[in-house]
Structures are given as structure tokens and as C-alpha cells.
mmCIF file of the N, C-alpha and C atoms, coordinates in Angstrom:
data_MODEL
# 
_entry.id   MODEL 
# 
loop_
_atom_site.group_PDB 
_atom_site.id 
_atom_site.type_symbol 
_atom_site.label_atom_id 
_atom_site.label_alt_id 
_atom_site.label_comp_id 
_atom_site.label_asym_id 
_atom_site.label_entity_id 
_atom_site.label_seq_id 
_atom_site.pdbx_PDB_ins_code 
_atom_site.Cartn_x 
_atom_site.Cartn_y 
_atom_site.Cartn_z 
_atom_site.occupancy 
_atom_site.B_iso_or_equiv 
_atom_site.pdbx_formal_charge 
_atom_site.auth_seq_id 
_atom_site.auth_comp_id 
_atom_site.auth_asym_id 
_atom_site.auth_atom_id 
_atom_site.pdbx_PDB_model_num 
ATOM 1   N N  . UNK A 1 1  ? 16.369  11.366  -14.337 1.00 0.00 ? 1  UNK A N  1 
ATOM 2   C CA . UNK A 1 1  ? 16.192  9.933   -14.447 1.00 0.00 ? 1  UNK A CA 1 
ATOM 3   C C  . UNK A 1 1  ? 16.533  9.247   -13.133 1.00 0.00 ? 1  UNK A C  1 
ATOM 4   N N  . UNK A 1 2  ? 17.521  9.567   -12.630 1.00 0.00 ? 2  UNK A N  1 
ATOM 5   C CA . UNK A 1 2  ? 18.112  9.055   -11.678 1.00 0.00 ? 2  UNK A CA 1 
ATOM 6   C C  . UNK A 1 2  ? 17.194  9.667   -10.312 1.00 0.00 ? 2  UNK A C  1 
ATOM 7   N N  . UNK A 1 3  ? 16.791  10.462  -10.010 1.00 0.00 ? 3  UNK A N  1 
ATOM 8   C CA . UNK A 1 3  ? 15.724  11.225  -9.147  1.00 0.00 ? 3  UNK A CA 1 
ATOM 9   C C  . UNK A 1 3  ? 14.280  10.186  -9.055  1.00 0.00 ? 3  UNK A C  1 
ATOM 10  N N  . UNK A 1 4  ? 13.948  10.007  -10.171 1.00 0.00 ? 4  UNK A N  1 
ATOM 11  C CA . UNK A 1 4  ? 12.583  8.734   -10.480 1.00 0.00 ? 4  UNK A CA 1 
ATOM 12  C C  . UNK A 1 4  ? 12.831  7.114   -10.062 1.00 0.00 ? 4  UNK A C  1 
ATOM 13  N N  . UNK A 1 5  ? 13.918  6.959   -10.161 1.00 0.00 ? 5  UNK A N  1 
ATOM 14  C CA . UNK A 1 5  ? 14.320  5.517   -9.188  1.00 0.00 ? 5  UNK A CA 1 
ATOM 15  C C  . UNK A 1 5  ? 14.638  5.705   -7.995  1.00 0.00 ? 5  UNK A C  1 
ATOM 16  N N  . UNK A 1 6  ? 15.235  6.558   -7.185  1.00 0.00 ? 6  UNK A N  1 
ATOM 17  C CA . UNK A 1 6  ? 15.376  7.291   -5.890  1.00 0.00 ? 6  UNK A CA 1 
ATOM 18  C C  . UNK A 1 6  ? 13.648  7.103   -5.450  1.00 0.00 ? 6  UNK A C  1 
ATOM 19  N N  . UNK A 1 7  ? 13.069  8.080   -5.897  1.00 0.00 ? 7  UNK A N  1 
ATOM 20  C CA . UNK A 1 7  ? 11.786  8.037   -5.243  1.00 0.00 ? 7  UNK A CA 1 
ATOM 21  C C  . UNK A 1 7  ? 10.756  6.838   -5.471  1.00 0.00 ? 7  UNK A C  1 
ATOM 22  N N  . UNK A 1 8  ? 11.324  6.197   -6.444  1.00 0.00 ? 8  UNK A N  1 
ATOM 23  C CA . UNK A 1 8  ? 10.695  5.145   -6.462  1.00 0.00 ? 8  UNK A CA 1 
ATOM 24  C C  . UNK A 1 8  ? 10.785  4.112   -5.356  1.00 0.00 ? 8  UNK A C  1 
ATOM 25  N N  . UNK A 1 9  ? 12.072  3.915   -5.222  1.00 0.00 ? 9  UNK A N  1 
ATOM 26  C CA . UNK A 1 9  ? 12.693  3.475   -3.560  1.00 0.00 ? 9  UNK A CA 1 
ATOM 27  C C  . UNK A 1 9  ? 11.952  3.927   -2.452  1.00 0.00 ? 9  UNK A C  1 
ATOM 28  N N  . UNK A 1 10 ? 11.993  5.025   -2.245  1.00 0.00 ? 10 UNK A N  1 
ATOM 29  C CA . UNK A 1 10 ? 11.017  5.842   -1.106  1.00 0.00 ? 10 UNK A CA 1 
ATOM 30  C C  . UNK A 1 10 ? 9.980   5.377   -1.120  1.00 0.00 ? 10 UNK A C  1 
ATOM 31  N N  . UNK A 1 11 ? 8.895   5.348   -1.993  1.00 0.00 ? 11 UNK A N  1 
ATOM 32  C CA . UNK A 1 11 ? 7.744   4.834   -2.042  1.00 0.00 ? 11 UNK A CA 1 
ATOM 33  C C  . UNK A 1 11 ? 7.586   3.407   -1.504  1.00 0.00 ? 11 UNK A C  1 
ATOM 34  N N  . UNK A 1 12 ? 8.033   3.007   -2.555  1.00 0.00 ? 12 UNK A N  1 
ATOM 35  C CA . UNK A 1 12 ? 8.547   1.247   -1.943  1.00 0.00 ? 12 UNK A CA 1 
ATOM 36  C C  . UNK A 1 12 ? 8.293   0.561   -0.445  1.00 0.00 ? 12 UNK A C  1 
ATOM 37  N N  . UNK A 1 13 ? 9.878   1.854   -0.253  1.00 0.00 ? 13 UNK A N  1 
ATOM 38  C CA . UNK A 1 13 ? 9.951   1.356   1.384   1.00 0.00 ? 13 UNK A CA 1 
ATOM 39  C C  . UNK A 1 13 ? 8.497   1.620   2.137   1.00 0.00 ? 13 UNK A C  1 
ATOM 40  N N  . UNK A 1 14 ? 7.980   2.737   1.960   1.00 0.00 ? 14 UNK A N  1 
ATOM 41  C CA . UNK A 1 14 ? 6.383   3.918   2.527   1.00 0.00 ? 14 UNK A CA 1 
ATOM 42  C C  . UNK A 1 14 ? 5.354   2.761   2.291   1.00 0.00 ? 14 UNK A C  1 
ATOM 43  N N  . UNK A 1 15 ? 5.662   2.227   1.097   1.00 0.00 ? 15 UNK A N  1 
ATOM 44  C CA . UNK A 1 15 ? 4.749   1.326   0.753   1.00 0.00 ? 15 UNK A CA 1 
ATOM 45  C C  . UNK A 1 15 ? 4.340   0.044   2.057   1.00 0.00 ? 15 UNK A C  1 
ATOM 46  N N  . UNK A 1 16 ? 5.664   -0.648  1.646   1.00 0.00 ? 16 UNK A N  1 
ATOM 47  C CA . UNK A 1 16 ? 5.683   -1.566  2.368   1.00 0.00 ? 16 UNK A CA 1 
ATOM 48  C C  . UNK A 1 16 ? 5.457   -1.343  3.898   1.00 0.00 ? 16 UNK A C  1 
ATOM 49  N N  . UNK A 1 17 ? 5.741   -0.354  4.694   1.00 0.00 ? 17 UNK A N  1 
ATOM 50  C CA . UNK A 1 17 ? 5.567   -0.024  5.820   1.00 0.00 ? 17 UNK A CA 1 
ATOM 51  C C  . UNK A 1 17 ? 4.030   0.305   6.261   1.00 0.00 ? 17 UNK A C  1 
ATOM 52  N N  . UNK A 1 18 ? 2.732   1.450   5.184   1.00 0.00 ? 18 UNK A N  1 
ATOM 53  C CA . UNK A 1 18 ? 1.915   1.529   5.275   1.00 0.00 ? 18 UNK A CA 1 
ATOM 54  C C  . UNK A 1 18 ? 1.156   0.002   5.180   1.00 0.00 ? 18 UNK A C  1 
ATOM 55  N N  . UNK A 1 19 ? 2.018   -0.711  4.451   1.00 0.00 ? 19 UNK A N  1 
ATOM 56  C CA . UNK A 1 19 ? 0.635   -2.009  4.309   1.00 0.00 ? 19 UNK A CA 1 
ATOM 57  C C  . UNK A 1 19 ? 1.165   -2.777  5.892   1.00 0.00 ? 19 UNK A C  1 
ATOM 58  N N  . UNK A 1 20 ? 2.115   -2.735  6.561   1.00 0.00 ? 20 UNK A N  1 
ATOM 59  C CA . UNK A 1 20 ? 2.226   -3.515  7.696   1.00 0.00 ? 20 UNK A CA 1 
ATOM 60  C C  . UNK A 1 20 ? 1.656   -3.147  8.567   1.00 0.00 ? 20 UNK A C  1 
ATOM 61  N N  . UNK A 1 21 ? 1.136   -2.258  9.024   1.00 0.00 ? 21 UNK A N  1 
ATOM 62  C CA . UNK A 1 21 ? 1.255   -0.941  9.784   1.00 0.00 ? 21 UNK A CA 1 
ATOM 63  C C  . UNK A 1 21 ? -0.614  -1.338  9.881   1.00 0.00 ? 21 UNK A C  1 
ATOM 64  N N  . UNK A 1 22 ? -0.907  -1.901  8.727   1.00 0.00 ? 22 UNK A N  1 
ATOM 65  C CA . UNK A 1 22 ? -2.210  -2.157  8.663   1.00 0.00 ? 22 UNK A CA 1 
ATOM 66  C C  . UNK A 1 22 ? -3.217  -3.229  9.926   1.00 0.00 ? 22 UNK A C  1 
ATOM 67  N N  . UNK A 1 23 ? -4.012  -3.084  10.419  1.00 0.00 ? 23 UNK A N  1 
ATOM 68  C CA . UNK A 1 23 ? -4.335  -3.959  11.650  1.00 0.00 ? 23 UNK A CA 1 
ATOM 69  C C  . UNK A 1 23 ? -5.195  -5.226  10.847  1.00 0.00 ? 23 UNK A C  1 
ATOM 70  N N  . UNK A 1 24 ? -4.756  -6.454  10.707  1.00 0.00 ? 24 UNK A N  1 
ATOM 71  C CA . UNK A 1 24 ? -5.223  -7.761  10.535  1.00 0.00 ? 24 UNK A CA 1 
ATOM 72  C C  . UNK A 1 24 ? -6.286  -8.042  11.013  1.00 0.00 ? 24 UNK A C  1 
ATOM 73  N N  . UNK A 1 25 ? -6.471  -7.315  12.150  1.00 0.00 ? 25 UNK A N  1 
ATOM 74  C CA . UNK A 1 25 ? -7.654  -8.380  12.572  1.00 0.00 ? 25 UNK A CA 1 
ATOM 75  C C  . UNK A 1 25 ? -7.817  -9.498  13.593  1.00 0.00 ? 25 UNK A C  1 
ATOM 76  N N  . UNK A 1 26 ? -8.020  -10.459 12.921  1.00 0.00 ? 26 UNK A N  1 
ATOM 77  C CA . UNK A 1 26 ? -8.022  -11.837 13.796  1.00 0.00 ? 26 UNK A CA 1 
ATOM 78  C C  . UNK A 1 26 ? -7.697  -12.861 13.185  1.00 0.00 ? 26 UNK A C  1 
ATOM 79  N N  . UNK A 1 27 ? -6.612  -12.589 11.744  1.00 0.00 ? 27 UNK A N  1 
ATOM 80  C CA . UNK A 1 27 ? -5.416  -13.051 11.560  1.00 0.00 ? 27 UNK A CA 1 
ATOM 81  C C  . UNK A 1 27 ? -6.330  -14.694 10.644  1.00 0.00 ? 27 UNK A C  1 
ATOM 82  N N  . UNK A 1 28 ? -5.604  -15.584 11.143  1.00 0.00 ? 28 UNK A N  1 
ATOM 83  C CA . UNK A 1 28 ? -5.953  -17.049 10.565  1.00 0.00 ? 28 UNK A CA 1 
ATOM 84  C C  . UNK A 1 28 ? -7.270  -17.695 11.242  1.00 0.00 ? 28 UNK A C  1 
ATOM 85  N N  . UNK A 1 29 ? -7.616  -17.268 12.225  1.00 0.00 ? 29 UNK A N  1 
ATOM 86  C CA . UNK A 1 29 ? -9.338  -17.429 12.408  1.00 0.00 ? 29 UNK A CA 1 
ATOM 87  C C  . UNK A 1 29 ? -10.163 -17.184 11.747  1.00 0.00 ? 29 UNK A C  1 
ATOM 88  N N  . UNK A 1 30 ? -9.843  -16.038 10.253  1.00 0.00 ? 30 UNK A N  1 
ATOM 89  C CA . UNK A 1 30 ? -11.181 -15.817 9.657   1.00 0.00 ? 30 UNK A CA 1 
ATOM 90  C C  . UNK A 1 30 ? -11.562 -16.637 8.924   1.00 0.00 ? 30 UNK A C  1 
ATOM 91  N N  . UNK A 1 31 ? -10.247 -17.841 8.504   1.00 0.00 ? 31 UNK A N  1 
ATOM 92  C CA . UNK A 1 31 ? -9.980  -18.639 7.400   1.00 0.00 ? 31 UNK A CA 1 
ATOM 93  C C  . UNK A 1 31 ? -10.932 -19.370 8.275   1.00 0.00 ? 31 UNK A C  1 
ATOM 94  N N  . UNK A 1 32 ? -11.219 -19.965 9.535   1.00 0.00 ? 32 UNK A N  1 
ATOM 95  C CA . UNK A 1 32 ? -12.263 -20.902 10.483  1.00 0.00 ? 32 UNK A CA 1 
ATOM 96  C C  . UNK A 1 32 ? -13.458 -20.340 10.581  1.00 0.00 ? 32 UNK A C  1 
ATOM 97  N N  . UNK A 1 33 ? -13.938 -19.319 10.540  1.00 0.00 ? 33 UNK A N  1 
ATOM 98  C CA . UNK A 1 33 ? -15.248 -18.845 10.723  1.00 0.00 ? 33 UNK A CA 1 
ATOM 99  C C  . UNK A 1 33 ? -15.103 -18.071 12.008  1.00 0.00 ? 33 UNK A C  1 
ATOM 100 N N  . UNK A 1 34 ? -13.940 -17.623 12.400  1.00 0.00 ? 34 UNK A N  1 
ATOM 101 C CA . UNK A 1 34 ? -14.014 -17.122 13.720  1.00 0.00 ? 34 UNK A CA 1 
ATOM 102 C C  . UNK A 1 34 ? -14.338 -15.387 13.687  1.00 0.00 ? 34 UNK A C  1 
ATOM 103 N N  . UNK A 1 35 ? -14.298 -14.907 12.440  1.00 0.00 ? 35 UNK A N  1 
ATOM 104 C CA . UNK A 1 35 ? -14.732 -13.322 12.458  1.00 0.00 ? 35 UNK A CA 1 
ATOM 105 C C  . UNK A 1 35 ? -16.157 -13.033 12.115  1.00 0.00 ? 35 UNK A C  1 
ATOM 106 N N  . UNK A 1 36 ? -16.585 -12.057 13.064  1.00 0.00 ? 36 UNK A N  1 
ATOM 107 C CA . UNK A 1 36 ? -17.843 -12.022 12.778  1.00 0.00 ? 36 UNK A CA 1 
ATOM 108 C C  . UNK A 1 36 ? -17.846 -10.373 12.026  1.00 0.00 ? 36 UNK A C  1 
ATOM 109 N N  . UNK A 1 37 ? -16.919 -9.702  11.958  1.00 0.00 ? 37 UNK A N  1 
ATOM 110 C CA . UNK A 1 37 ? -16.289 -8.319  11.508  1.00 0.00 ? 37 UNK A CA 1 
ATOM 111 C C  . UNK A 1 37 ? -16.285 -8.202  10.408  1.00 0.00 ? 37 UNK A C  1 
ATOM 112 N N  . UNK A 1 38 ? -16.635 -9.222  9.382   1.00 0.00 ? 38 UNK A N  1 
ATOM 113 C CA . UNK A 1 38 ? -15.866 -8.873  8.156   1.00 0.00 ? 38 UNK A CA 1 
ATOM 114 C C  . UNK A 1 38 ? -16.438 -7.424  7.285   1.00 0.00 ? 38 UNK A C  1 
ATOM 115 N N  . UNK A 1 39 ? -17.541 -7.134  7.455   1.00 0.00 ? 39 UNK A N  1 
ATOM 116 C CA . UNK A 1 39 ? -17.778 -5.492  6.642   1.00 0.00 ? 39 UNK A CA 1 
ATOM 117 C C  . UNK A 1 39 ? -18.099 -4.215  7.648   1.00 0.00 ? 39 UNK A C  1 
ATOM 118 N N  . UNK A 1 40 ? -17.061 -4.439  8.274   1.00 0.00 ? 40 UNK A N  1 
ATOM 119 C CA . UNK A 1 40 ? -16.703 -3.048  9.203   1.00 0.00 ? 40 UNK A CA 1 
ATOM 120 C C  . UNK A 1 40 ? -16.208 -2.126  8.895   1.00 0.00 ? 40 UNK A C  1 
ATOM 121 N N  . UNK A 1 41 ? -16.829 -0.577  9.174   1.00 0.00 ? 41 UNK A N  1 
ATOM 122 C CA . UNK A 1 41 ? -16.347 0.296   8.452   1.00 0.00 ? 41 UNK A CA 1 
ATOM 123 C C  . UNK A 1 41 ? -14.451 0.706   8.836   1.00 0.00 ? 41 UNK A C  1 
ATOM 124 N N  . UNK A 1 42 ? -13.943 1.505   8.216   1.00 0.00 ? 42 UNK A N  1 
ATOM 125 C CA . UNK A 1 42 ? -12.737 1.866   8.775   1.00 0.00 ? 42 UNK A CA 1 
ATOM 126 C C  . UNK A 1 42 ? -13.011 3.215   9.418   1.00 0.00 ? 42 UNK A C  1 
ATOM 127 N N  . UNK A 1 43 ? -12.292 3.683   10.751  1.00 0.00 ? 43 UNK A N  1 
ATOM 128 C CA . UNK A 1 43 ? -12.474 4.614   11.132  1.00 0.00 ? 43 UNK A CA 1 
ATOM 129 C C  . UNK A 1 43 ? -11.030 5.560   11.871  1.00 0.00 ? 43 UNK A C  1 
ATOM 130 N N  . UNK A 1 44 ? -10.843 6.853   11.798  1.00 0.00 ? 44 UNK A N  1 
ATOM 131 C CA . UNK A 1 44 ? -10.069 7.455   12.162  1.00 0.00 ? 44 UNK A CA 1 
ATOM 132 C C  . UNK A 1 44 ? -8.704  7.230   11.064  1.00 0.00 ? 44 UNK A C  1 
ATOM 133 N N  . UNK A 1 45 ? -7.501  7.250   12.215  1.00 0.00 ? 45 UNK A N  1 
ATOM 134 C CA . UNK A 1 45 ? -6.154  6.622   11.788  1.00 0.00 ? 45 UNK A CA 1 
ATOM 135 C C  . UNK A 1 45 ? -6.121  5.402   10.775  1.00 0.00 ? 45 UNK A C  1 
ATOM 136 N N  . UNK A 1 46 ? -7.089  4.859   10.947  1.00 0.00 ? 46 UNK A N  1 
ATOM 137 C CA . UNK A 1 46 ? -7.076  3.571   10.496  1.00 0.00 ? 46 UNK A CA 1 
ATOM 138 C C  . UNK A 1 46 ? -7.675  3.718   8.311   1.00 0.00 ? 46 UNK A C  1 
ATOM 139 N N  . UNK A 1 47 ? -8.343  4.102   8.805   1.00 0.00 ? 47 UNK A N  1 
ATOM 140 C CA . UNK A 1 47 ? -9.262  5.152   7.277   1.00 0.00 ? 47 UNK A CA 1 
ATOM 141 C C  . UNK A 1 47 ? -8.195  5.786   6.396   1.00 0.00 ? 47 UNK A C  1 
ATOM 142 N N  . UNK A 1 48 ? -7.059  6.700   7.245   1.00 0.00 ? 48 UNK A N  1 
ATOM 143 C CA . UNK A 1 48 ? -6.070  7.566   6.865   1.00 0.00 ? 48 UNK A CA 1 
ATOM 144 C C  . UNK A 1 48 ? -4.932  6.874   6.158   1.00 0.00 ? 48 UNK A C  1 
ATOM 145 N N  . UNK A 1 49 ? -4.544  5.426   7.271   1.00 0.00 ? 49 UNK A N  1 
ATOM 146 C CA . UNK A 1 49 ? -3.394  4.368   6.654   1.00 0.00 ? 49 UNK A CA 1 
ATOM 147 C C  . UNK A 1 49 ? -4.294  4.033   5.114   1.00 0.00 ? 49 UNK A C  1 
ATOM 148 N N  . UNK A 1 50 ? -5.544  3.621   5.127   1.00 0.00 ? 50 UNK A N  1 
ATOM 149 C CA . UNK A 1 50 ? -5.915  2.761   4.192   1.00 0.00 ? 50 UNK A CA 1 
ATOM 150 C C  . UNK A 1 50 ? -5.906  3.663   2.876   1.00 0.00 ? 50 UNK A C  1 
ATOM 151 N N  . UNK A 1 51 ? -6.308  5.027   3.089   1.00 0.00 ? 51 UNK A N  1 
ATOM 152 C CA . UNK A 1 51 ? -6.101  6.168   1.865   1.00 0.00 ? 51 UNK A CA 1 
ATOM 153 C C  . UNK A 1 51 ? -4.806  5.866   1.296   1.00 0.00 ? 51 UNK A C  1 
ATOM 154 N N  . UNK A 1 52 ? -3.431  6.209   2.442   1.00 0.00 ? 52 UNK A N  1 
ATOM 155 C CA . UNK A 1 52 ? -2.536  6.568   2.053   1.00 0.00 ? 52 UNK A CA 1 
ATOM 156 C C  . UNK A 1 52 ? -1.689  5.388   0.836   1.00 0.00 ? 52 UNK A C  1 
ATOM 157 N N  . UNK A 1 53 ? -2.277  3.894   1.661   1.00 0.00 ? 53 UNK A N  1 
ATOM 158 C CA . UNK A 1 53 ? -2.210  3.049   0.977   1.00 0.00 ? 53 UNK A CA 1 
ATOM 159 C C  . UNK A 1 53 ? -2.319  2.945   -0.744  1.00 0.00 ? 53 UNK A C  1 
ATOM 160 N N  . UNK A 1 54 ? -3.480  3.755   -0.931  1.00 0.00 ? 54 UNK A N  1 
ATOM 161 C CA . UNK A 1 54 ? -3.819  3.704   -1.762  1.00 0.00 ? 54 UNK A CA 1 
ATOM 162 C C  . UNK A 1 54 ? -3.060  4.603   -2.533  1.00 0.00 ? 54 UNK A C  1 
ATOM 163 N N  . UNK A 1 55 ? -3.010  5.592   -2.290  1.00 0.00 ? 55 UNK A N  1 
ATOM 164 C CA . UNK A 1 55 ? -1.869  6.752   -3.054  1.00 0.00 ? 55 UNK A CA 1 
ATOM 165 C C  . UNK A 1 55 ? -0.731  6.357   -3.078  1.00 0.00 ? 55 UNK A C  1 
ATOM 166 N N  . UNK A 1 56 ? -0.122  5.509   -2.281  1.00 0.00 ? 56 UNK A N  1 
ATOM 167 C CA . UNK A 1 56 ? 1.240   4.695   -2.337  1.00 0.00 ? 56 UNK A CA 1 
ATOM 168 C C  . UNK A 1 56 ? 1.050   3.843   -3.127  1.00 0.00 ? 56 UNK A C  1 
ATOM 169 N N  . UNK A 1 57 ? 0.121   3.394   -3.170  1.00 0.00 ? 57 UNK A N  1 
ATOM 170 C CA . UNK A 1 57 ? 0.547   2.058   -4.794  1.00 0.00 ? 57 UNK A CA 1 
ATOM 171 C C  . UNK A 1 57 ? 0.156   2.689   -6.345  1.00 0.00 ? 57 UNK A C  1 
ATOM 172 N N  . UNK A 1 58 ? -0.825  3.692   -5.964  1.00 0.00 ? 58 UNK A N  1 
ATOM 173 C CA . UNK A 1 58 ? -0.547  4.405   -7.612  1.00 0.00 ? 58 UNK A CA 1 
ATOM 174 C C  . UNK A 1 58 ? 0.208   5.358   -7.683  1.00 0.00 ? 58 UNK A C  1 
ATOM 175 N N  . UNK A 1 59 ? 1.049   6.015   -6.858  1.00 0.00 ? 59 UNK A N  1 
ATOM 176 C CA . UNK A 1 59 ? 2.143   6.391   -6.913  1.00 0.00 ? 59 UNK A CA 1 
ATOM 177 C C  . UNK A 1 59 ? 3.504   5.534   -7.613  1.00 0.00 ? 59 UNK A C  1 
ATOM 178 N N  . UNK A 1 60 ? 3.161   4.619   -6.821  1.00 0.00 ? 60 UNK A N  1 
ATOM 179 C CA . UNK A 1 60 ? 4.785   3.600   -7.499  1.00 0.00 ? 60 UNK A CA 1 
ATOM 180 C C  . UNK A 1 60 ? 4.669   2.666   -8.460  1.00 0.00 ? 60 UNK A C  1 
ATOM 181 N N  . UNK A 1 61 ? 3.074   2.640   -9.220  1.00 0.00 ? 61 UNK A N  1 
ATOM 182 C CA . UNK A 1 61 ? 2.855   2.176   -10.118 1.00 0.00 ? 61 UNK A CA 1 
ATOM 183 C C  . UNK A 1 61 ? 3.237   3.155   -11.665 1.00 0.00 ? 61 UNK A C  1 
ATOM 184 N N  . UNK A 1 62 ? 2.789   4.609   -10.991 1.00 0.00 ? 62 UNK A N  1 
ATOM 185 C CA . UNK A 1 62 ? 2.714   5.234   -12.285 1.00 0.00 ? 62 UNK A CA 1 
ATOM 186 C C  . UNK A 1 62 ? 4.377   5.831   -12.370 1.00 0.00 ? 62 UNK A C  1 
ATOM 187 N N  . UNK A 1 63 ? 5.501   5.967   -11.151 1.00 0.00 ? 63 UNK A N  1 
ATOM 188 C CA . UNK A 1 63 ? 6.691   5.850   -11.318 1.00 0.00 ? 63 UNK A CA 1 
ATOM 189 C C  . UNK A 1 63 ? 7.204   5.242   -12.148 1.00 0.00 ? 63 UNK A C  1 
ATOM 190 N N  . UNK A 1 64 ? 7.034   3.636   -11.661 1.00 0.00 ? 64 UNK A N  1 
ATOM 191 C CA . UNK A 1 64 ? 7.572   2.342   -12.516 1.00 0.00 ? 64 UNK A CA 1 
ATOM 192 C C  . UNK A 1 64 ? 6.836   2.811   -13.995 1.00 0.00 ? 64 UNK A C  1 
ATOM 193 N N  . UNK A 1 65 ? 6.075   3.008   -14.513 1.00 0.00 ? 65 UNK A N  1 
ATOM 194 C CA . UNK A 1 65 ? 5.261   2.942   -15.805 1.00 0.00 ? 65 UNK A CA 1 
ATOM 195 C C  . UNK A 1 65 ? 6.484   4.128   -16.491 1.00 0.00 ? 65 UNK A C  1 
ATOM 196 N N  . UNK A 1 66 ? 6.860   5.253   -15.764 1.00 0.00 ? 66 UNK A N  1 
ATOM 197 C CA . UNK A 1 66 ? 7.328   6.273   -15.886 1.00 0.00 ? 66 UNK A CA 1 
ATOM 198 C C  . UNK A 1 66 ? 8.450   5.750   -16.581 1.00 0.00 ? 66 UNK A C  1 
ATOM 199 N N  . UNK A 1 67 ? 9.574   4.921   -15.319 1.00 0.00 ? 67 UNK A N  1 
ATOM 200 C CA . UNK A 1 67 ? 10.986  4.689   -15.646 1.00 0.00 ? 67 UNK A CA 1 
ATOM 201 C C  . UNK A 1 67 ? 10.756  3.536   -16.733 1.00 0.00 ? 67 UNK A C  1 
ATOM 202 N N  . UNK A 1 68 ? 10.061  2.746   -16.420 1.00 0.00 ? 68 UNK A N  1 
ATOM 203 C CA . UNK A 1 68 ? 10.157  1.734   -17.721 1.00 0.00 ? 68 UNK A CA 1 
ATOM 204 C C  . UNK A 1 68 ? 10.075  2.222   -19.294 1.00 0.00 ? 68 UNK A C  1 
ATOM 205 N N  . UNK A 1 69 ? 9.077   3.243   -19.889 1.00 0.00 ? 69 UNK A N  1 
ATOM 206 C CA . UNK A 1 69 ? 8.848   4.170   -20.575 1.00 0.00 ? 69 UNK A CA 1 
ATOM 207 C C  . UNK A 1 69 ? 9.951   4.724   -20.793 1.00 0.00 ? 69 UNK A C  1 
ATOM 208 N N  . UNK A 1 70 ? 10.620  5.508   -20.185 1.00 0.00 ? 70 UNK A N  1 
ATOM 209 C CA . UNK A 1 70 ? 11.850  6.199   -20.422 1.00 0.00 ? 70 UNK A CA 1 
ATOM 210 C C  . UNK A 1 70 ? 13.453  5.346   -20.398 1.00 0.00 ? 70 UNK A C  1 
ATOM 211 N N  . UNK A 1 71 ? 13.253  4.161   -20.148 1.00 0.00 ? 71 UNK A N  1 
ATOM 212 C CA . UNK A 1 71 ? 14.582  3.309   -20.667 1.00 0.00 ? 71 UNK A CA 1 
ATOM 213 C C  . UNK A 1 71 ? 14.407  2.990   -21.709 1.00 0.00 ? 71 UNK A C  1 
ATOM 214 N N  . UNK A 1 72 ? 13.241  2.605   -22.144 1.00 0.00 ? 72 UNK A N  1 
ATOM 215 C CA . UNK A 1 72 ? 12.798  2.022   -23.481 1.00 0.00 ? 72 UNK A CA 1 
ATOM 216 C C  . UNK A 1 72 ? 13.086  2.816   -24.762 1.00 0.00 ? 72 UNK A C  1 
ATOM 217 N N  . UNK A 1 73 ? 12.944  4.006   -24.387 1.00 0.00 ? 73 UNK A N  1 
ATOM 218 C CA . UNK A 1 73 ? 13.120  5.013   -25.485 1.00 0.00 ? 73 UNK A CA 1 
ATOM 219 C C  . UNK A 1 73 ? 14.175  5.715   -25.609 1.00 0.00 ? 73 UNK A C  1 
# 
């Protein structure tokens, strides 16, 4: 039990770091019309963050689903 909130932490932190880690862009210009980028593919490193992203949030989704489940009962 105690192992599943631990790694839930881990994730968390992985989490939060993979989504920063992420490149913006051109930030509050797109909100002006200033990007002309918007359906660009992802490529390399950049492709790899956005996977991992993704395995990091259903990772710490199906954790949390996990520990919540198992206090309950």
C-alpha cells in the first residue's frame, strides 16, 4: 500500500517535469495570430517527451484509481 503512494509521488514529480520540459512554442502570440505552426508534426526528442507524457498521466491516473479503490475497501 504504502509502495503505491511512493510511486505515485515519483510519477507526479516525472509528470510534472515531462510536461515543462515541453517546448511552447511562441508562447502568448498564438493567442494574436502570431503562429503560423500550429499543425506541425513532432519530431525526434521532442515526439519521445510527448509519448512519455502520455504514459505518465495514465500511469498516475490508473495508480490514483488503484489507491483510492483500495482505501475504500
Amino acid at each position: 500500500m504504502r509502495s503505491l503512494q511512493i510511486a505515485q509521488i515519483i510519477i507526479a514529480v516525472s509528470l510534472m517535469l515531462a510536461i515543462l520540459l515541453q517546448n511552447r512554442g511562441v508562447g502568448l502570440s498564438g493567442i494574436f495570430g502570431g503562429s503560423g505552426n500550429v499543425y506541425r508534426t513532432k519530431r525526434g526528442i521532442e515526439k519521445k517527451l510527448f509519448i512519455l507524457t502520455i504514459i505518465l498521466g495514465v500511469l498516475f491516473f490508473s495508480i490514483s484509481l488503484a489507491v483510492m479503490l483500495l482505501y475504500k475497501g
